[in-house]
C-alpha positions as CSV (number, residue, x, y, z in Angstrom):
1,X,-73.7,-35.8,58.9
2,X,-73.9,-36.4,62.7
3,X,-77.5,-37.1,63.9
4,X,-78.9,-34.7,66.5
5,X,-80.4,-36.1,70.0
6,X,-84.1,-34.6,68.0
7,X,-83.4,-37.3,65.9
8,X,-84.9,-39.7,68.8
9,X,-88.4,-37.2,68.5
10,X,-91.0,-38.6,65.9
11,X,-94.1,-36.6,65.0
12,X,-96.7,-38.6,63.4
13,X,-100.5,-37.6,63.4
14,X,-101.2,-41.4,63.6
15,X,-99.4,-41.7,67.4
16,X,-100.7,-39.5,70.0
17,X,-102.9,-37.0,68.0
18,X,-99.6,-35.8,66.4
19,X,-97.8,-34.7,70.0
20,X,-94.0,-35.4,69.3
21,X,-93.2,-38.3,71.1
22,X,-90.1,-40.5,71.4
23,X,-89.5,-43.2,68.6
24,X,-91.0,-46.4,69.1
25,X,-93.0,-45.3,72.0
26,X,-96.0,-43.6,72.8
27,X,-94.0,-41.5,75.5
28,X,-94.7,-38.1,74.9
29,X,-91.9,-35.0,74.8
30,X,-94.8,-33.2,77.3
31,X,-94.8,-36.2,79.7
32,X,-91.5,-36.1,80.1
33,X,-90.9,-32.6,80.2
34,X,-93.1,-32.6,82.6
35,X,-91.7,-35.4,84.9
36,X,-88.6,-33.4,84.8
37,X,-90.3,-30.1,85.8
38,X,-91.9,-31.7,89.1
39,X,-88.0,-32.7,89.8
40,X,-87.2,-36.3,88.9
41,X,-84.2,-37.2,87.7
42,X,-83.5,-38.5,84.2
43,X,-82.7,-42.4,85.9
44,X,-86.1,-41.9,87.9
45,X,-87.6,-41.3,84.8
46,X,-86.1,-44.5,82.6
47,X,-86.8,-46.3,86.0
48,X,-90.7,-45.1,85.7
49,X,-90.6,-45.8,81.9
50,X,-88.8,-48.5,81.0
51,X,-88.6,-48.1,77.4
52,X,-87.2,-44.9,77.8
53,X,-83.4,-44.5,77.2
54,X,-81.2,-41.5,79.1
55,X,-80.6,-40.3,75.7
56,X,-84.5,-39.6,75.1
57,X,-84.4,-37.6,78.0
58,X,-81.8,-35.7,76.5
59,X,-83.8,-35.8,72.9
60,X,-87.0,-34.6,74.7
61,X,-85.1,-31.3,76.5
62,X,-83.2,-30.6,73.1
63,X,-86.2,-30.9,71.4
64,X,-88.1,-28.6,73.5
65,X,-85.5,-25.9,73.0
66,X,-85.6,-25.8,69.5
67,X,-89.5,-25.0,69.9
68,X,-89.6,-22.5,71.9
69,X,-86.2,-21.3,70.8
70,X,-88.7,-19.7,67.5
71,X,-91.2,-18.4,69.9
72,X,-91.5,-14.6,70.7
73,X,-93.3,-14.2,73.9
74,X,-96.0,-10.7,74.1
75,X,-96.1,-8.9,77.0
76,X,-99.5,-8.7,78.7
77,X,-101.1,-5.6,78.6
């Protein structure tokens, strides 16, 4: 079976108070979602980070789509 780019994500209570973060790092999904929200590139951000990979870019934004992707939004009333 092909691994997915989530496969880079790791949820562990232990590292960061349980916020998925990218393997071997303490680099949070959030962080980088984040980073690319404000407009930087994925090479700005593995120039900022350099433990990052372009791939765990890649793994945070897939990862974030499978979240919210089970998510039903309520209107405001």
């Amino acid at each position: 079976m092909a691994e997915t780019p989530t496969h880079r994500i790791q949820v562990d209570p232990k590292i960061m108070g349980g916020q998925p973060v990218v393997k071997g790092t303490r680099i949070t999904v959030a962080l980088i979602l984040r980073e690319l929200g404000r407009g930087a590139s994925p090479g700005e951000i593995v120039d900022q980070y350099p433990h990052l990979k372009p791939e765990d870019i890649q793994a945070a934004a897939a990862y974030a789509a499978e979240v919210v992707s089970g998510e039903t939004l309520l209107a405001a009333e």
